[in-house]
ZAZA-796471 format. One record per residue (C-alpha): residue number from 0; residue in one letter; x, y, z. Coordinates in steps of 0.25 Angstrom, whole numbers. Example, Ala and Ser with C-alpha at 12.3 -4.5 7.8 and 13.67 -1.06 7.14 Angstrom:
BEGIN
PT   pos   code       x       y       z
PT     0      A      49     -18      31
PT     1      S      55      -4      29
# end
This chain:
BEGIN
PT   pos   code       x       y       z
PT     0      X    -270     -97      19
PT     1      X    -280     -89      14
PT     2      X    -280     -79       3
PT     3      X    -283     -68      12
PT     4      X    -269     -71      19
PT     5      X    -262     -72       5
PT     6      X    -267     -60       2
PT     7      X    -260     -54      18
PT     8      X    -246     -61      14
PT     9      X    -245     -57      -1
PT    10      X    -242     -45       1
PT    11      X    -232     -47      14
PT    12      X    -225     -57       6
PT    13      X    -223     -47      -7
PT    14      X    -217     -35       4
PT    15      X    -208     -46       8
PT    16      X    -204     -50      -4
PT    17      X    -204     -35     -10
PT    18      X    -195     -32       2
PT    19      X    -186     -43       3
PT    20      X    -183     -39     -14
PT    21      X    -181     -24     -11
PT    22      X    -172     -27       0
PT    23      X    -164     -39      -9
PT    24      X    -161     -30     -19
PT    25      X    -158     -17      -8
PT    26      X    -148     -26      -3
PT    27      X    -143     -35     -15
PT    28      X    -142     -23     -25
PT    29      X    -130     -19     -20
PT    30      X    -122     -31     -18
PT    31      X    -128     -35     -33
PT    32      X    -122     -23     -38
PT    33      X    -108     -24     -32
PT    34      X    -108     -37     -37
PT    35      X    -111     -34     -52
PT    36      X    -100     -24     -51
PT    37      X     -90     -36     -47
PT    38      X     -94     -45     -57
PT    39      X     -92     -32     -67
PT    40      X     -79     -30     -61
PT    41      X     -76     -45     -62
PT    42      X     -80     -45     -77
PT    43      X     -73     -33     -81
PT    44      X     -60     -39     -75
PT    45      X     -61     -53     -82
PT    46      X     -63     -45     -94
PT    47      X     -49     -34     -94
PT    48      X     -37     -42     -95
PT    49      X     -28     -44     -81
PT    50      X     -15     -36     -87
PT    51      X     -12     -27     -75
PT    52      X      -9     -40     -65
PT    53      X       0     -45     -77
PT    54      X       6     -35     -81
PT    55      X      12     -32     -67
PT    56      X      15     -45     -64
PT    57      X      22     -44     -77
PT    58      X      29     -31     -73
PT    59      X      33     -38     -59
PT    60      X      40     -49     -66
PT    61      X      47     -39     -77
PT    62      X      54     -31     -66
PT    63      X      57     -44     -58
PT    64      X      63     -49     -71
PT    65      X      70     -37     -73
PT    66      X      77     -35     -59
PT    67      X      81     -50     -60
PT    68      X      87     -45     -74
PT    69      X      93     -33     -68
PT    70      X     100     -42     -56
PT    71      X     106     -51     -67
PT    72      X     112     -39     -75
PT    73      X     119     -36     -62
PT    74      X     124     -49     -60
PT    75      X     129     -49     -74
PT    76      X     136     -35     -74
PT    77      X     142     -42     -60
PT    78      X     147     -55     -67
PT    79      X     152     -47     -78
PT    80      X     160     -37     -70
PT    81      X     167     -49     -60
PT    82      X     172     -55     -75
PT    83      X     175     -43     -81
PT    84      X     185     -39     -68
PT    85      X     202     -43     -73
PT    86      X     204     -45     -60
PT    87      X     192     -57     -59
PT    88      X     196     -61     -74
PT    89      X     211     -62     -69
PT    90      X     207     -71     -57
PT    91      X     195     -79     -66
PT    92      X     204     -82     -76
PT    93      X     215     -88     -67
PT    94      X     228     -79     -72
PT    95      X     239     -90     -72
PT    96      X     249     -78     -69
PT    97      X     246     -75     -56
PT    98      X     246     -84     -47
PT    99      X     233     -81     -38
PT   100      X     234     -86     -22
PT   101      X     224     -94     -18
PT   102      X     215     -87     -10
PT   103      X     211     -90       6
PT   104      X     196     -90       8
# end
């Protein structure tokens, strides 16, 4: 090769390169871009505390605690009007006065 070729291809090869670098960045520039604001988005996440998840997952297990609670009160008022009944109490505590037939299931 002779220095008058170099002196043809220099040239050629600089637009090629040129090109190939204008195009890169035409293409790339918007993908680097998204990609900055992810990494921001990320960042900015890591940083601010998680209290909105937790806190629902908190409030989920209140209300389920407090149906469960609400349940058992029933249950309670139930039990509590069963033993409170004379008639129940009569045949709980076994009245030895009256004499009780036994009963045909």
């Amino acid at each position: 090769m002779g220095v008058g070729q170099l002196e043809l291809i220099a040239p050629m090869i600089f637009a090629i390169i040129l090109t190939l670098t204008i195009g890169g960045v035409i293409l790339l520039k918007p993908i680097a871009n998204k990609l900055g604001h992810l990494l921001e988005a990320i960042a900015k996440e890591k940083s601010e505390p998680h209290l909105g998840g937790e806190l629902g997952h908190i409030r989920d297990l209140l209300e389920t605690t407090n149906a469960r609670l609400t349940l058992l009160e029933e249950r309670q008022d139930f039990t509590d009007a069963l033993l409170q009944d004379p008639e129940r109490r009569k045949l709980r505590l076994g009245n030895p006065s009256e004499k009780t037939e036994p009963r045909e299931d």
